[in-house]
Structure formats: structure tokens, C-alpha cells
N, C-alpha and C positions, 0 to 999 in steps of 0.2 A: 510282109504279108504271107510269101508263102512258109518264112519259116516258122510265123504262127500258128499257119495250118499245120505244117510238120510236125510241131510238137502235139500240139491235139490230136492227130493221128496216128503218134507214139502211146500217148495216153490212154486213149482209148482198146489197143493193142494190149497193151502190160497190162497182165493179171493186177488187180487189187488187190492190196494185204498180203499176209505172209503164205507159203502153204501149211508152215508150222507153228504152233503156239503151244507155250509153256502153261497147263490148264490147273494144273497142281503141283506146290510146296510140301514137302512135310520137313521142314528145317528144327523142328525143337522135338524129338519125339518124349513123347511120357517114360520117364522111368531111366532107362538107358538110353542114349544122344549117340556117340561114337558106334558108325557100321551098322546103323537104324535108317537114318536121312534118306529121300529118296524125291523125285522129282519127274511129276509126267508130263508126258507132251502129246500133240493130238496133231494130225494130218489133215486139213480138211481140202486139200484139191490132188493134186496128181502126186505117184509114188517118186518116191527119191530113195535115194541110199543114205540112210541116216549115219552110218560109219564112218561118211567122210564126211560130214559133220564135227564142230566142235563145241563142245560146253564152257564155256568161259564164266568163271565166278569171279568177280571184279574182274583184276587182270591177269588169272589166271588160267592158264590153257590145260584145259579135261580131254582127254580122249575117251569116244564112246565105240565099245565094241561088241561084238555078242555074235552067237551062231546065226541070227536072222537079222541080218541089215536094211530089208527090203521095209522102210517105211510104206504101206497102203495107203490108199486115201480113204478115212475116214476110221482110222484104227488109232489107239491110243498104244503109247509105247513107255515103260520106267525105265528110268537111268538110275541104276543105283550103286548109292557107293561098296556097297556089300549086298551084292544079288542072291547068295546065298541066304544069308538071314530073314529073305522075306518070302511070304507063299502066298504069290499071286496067280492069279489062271491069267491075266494078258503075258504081253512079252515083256522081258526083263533085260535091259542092256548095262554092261560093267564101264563104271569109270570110276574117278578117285576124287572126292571134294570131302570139304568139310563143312559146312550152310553156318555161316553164324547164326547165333539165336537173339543178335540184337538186329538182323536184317544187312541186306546186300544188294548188289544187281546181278541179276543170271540173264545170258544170254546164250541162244543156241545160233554158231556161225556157220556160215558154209566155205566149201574149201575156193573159194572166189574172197574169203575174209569178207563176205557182205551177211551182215546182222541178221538172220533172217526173224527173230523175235527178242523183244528182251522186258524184263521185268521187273522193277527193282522193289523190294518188299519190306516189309520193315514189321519189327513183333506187336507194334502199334495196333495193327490189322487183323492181330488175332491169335488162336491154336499154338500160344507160348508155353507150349509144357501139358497141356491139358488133356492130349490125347487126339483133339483136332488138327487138321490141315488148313491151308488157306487154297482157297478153290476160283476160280474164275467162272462168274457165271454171267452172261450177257454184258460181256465187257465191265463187269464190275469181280473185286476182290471180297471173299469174306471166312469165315472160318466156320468148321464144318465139320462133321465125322468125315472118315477119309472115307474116298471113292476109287481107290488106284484102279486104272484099266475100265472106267465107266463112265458115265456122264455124269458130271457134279450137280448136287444139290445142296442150294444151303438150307439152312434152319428154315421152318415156319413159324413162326408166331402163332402159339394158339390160340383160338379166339375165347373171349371169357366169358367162361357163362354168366346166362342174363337171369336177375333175379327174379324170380316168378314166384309166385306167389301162391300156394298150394292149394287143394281144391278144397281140402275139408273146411277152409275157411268160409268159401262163399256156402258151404253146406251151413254152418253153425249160424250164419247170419241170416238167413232162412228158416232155419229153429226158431230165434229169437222172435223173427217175424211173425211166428206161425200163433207161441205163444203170446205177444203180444194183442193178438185178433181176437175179439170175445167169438165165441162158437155160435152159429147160427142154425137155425134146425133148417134142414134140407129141403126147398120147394121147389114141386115137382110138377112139370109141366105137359100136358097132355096135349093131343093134335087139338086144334079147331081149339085150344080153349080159349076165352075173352079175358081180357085186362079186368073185368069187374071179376069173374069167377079165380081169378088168381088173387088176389087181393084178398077174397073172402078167408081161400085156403088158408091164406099166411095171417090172418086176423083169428081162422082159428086156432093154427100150431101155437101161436102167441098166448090166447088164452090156457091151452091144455098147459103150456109151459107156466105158466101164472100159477094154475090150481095145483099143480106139483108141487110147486116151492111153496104154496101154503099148506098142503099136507105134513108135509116133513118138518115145515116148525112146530105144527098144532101138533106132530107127534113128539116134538123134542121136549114140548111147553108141558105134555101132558104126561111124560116120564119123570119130567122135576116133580112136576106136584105128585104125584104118584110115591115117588123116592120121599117125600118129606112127608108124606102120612105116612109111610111104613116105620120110623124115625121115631114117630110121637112115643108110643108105649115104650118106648128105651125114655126120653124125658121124663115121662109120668114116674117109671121105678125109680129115677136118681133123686128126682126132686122127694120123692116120699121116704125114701133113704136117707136124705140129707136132712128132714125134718124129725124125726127118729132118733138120729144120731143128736141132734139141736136140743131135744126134749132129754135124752138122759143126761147130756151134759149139764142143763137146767137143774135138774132133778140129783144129783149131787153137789153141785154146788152149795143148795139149800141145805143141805146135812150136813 
């Protein structure tokens, strides 16, 4: 019993998790691979000297060194195989690997040889050649434009636009409607008026509307007839023409 207690009271003492994590890959870079490669790591509890630290890729042993060894807590630090080649504002620490681009395990140990993170990746997961990285974000891996010396972000999904339907449409189906409604003459309602004296109005607009539309045919009926007596005396000449011509061709024949 009480070495049950002891160990729970060990447990509870030891920090959880690592103070170090490996946050980003860049194992395949686009273009040129050799002296490109490069690999960050993030602090997140009390400083350490990351120079007595080791990078282990499978089972090999990296030494990492550089003018600032002082890991911070909550600073991000590259380990790069060629530190000169790259132009980062975080810090930059030299060691010597070479990341295969079919995937591996990296591990960073401490000089106790206790693990303190490790990672094994695989080009399955992503940023093979493409110009991304593979990133760790909320304890998952993905691939990503690189972020060296910042907080990773992967991709978003953009969302797709929703098909909507334009306005001029509901405008024209409104037209249609408008046109389809026969026109009504306008009645027009005064204070105090009665249900009889409204009725009457719109009995008259009704009629005025009526004798309109028999004005304009009695005019259309009376332009026709109009148009065909002006007509006649052009008949009268041809027909008197045609009988003329009739009688001399008559009048030769006989001779």
C-alpha cells in the first residue's frame, strides 16, 4: 500500500510530457534536397541547454551546436544541416544529417541518453518535394507552407461558395407579373367616403373607360370608309379605260 502511494506521489511530482518537441520537418525541399533539410523544435516548459542535447536520425548520432545554446521556454530553435543556406530571423543551430525523403525516426536525446521527443514521419503525410513541410499542430501531423521559428498553421479548407441566385431574376419575374395583370384605372378614396359612393365612382371610371374604346373604333370604322370613297374615282377611270380599249379592239376586228 504504501508503495502504491509512492509511486502516485512520484507521478504526480514529474512534469508531463517532454519540455521538447520536434514541431517541424522540412525533409524533401523543392528543387535542391542536399544542405536545404532543416528541422525545428519548440521549448514549451523550463530552459535547458539544447547543445548537450543529441539528434539522433534512426541510429544515428547528430551533434547540435551554435553560438546560443540557451534553449528558452517557449522559443522555437532550427537545427540545420547547412545554417548558412537559410535566412531565418529565429535561431539557427548546426548539425549534420541527411532526412530521407521516403521517411524516418528523429529523435532529440538528452545527454542522460533519455528520449526526450521522437517522431517517426513518413513522405505518406505529405510536403514530398512540393515546397511544404510537415507541421505538428494539436498533436496531429500535416503538411503545410513552412513556418520555421513560428507557430504552425496547416492549410484551411475553403468554404464553397453557395449558389445564389441573382437578383435580376426575382426583378424579371415581377415584370412578367406586372405584365401579365390587365390595368385598372386608379380609385381614389376620400375621408368619410361610403361603400355606396365608392362603387359609384368606380361604375363611373368604368363607363368613361367603355365610351373611349368606342370612340376609337367608330374612328377607325370611319377612316376605312372614308379611305374607300376616296378610291372610287381611281375605279370609275380604269373601268372607263378598260371599256374604250374593249370597243376599239371591237372596232378593228370588224375591218
Amino acid at each position: 500500500m504504501r508503495l502504491l502511494v509512492l509511486a502516485i506521489l512520484i507521478c504526480m511530482i514529474l512534469p508531463v510530457g517532454s519540455a521538447i518537441q520536434i514541431t517541424e520537418v522540412m525533409y524533401n525541399v523543392e528543387g535542391k534536397d542536399t544542405g536545404f533539410e532543416w528541422i525545428e523544435i519548440y521549448n514549451d516548459e523550463s530552459n535547458i541547454d539544447i547543445c548537450s542535447c543529441r539528434l539522433f536520425e534512426a541510429d544515428t548520432n547528430h551533434y547540435i551546436k551554435g553560438d546560443v545554446c540557451t534553449f528558452a521556454t517557449g522559443d522555437y530553435i532550427i537545427i540545420a544541416d547547412k545554417p548558412e543556406n537559410l535566412d531565418f530571423s529565429c535561431t539557427i543551430l548546426d548539425s549534420a544529417f541527411a532526412l530521407k525523403n521516403t521517411g524516418e525516426q528523429l529523435c532529440i536525446r538528452n545527454s542522460e541518453k533519455v528520449d526526450l521527443f521522437c517522431v517517426t514521419y513518413s513522405s505518406d503525410w505529405g510536403a514530398d518535394g512540393n515546397g511544404d513541410s510537415l507541421q505538428l499542430v494539436e498533436g496531429e501531423w500535416c503538411s503545410a507552407k513552412p513556418t520555421p521559428g513560428s507557430k504552425n498553421k496547416c492549410k484551411q479548407v475553403a468554404e464553397e461558395p453557395k449558389n445564389e441566385e441573382p437578383e435580376f431574376i426575382e426583378e424579371e419575374i415581377i415584370i412578367e407579373e406586372i405584365k401579365e395583370k390587365p390595368l385598372e384605372a386608379p380609385v381614389e378614396e376620400s375621408v368619410g367616403e361610403t361603400p355606396q359612393e365608392s362603387g359609384e365612382d368606380v361604375s363611373e371610371a368604368q363607363a368613361q373607360s367603355e365610351q373611349a374604346v368606342e370612340k376609337i373604333t367608330s374612328s377607325v370604322v370611319y377612316e376605312s370608309k372614308a379611305q374607300e370613297s376616296s378610291n372610287l374615282p381611281i375605279f370609275l377611270l380604269l373601268a372607263v379605260s378598260i371599256s374604250l380599249n374593249v370597243l376599239f379592239i371591237l372596232s378593228r376586228v370588224k375591218r
